[in-house]
C-alpha positions in Angstrom: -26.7 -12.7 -0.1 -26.0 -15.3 -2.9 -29.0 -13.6 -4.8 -28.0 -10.0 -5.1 -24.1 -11.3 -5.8 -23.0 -9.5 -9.2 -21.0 -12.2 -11.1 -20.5 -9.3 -13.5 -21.4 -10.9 -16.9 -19.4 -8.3 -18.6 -16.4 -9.6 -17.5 -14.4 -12.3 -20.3 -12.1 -14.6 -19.8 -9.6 -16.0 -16.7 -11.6 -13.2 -14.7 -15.2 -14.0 -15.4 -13.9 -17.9 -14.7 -12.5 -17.2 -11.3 -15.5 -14.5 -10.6 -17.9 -17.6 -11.6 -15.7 -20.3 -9.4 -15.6 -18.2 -6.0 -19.4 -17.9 -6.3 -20.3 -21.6 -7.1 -17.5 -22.7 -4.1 -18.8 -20.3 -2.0 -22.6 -21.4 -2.3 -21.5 -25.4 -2.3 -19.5 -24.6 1.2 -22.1 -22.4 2.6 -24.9 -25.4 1.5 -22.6 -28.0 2.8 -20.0 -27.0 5.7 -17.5 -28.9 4.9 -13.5 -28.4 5.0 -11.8 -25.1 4.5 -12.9 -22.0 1.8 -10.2 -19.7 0.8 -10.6 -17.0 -1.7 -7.8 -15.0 -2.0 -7.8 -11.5 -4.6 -7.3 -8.0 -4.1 -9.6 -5.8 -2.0 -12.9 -4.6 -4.4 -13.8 -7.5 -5.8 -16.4 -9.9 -3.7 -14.7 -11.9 -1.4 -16.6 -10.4 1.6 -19.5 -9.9 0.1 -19.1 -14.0 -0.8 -18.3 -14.5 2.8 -20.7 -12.5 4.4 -23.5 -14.4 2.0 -21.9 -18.0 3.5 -22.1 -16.5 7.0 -26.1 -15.9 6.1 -26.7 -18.9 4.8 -25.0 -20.7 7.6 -26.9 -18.9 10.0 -30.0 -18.7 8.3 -29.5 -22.6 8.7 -29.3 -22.7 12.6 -25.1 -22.5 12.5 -23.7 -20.4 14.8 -21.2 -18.6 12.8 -18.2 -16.3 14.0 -17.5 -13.6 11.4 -14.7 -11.5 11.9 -11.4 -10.0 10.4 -8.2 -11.2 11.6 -7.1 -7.8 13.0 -10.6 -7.4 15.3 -9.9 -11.2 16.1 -6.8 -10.0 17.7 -7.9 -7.2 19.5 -11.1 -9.3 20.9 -8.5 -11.0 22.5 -6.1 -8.4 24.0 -9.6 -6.7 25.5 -10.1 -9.8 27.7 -6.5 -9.0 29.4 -8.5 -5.6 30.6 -9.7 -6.3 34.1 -12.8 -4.5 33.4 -13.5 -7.6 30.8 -16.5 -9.5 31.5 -15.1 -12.6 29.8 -11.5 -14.1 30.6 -9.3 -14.9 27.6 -9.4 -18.7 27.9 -13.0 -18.8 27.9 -12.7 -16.3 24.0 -10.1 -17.8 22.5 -12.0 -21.5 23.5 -15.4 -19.9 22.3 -13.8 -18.8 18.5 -11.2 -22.3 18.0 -14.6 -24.4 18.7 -17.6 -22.2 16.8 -19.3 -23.9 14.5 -18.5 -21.9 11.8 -15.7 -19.6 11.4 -15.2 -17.0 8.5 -12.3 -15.2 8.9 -11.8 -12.0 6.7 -8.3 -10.4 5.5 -6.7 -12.4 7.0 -3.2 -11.7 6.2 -4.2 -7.7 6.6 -3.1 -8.2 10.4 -0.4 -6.8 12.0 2.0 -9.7 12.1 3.6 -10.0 15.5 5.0 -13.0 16.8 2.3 -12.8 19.2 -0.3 -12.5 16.7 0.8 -15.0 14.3 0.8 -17.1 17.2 -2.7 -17.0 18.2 -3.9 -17.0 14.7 -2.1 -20.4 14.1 -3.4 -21.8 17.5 -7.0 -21.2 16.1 -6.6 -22.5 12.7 -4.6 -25.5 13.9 -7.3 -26.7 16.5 -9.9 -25.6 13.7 -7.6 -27.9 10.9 -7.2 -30.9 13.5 -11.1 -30.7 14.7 -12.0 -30.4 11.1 -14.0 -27.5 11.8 -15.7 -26.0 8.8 -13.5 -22.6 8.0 -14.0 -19.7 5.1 -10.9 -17.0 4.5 -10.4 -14.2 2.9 -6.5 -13.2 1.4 -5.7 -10.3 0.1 -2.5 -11.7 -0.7 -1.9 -15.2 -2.9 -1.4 -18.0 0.0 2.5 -18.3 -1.0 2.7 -15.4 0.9 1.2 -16.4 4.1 2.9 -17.6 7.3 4.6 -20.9 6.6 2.7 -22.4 9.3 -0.9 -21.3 8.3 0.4 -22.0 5.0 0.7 -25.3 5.7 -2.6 -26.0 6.9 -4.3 -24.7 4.0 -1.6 -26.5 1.7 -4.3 -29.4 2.5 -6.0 -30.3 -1.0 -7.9 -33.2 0.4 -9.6 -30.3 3.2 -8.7 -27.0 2.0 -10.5 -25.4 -1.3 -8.2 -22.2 -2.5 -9.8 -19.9 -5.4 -7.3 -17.5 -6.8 -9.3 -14.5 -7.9 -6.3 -12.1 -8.6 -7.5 -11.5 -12.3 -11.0 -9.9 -11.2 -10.5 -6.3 -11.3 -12.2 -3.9 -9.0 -16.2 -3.2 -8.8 -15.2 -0.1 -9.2 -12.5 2.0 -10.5 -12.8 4.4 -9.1 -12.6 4.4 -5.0 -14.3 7.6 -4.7 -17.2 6.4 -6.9 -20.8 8.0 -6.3 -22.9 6.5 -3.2 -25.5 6.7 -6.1 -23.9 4.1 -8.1 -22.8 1.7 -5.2 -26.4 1.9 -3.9 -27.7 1.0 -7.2 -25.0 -2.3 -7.2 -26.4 -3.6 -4.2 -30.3 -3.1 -5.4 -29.1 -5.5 -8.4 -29.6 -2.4 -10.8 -26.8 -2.1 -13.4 -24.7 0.4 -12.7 -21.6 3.0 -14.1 -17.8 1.4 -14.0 
């Protein structure tokens, strides 16, 4: 949730700004689902957590939202080729273009096949041209994205982008303590 987000007060400068910025646009898109949401940083430091809040919200509103990472996106739709699937591919890839809400999670974490790329731009054009209401998550800073999804979030006018590559890691350490990630989430204060 929005509530138990850490904007890590501890943190100065460019990083405490852009910590700060992904949390107020994230709130303002997830109150008003309007245009395109990218936040775009290194693994560790909120962005799903932010998404996953906006998905909530949205929800908790009466949206129906479709929350997924770009890679499970992709296999969603290769399962429906199975002829033990109990939904045909048109009738998925028609579902996700036209939900309500989409939140789409890493993705530029997929494995980029022509295929895949593909399918991924189909959905985000439709969802660009329908002016669907769209959150994602980079990894990567949007220069490096396919030129043709690049070019639909290249939209100022539609597409909000919040670079949050100076935010460092919750956690330094990836083997941290359960402990301490269980006290994070409780909104204690915790080691790091």
């Amino acid at each position: 949730t929005f509530e138990n987000f850490d904007l890590r007060r501890e943190l100065g400068g460019e990083a405490a700004a852009q910590l700060r910025m992904a949390f107020d646009k994230s709130k303002s898109f997830a109150e008003d689902t309007h245009g395109w949401l990218v936040l775009a940083g290194p693994s560790g430091i909120g962005k799903m957590h932010l998404a996953a809040a906006v998905g909530n919200k949205c929800k908790g509103d009466g949206d129906l939202v479709f929350f997924v990472t770009a890679p499970d996106l992709l296999d969603y739709l290769k399962a429906t080729y199975s002829p033990y699937s109990v939904m045909t591919y048109d009738a998925l890839f028609d579902k996700i273009r036209k939900s309500e809400v989409m939140i789409l999670n890493y993705l530029d974490t997929m494995n980029a096949t022509p295929w895949a790329k593909e399918k991924i731009y189909q959905i985000l054009n439709y969802r660009y041209q329908a002016k669907l209401p769209t959150m994602i998550t980079l990894q990567k800073p949007v220069k490096e994205v396919d030129q043709n999804i690049r070019s639909r979030l290249a939209d100022k006018s539609f597409c909000t982008i919040v670079n949050m590559f100076n935010v460092p890691m919750y956690f330094a350490d990836p083997d941290e303590d359960v402990e301490n990630m269980r006290k994070s989430r409780t909104g204690r204060r915790y080691a790091g």
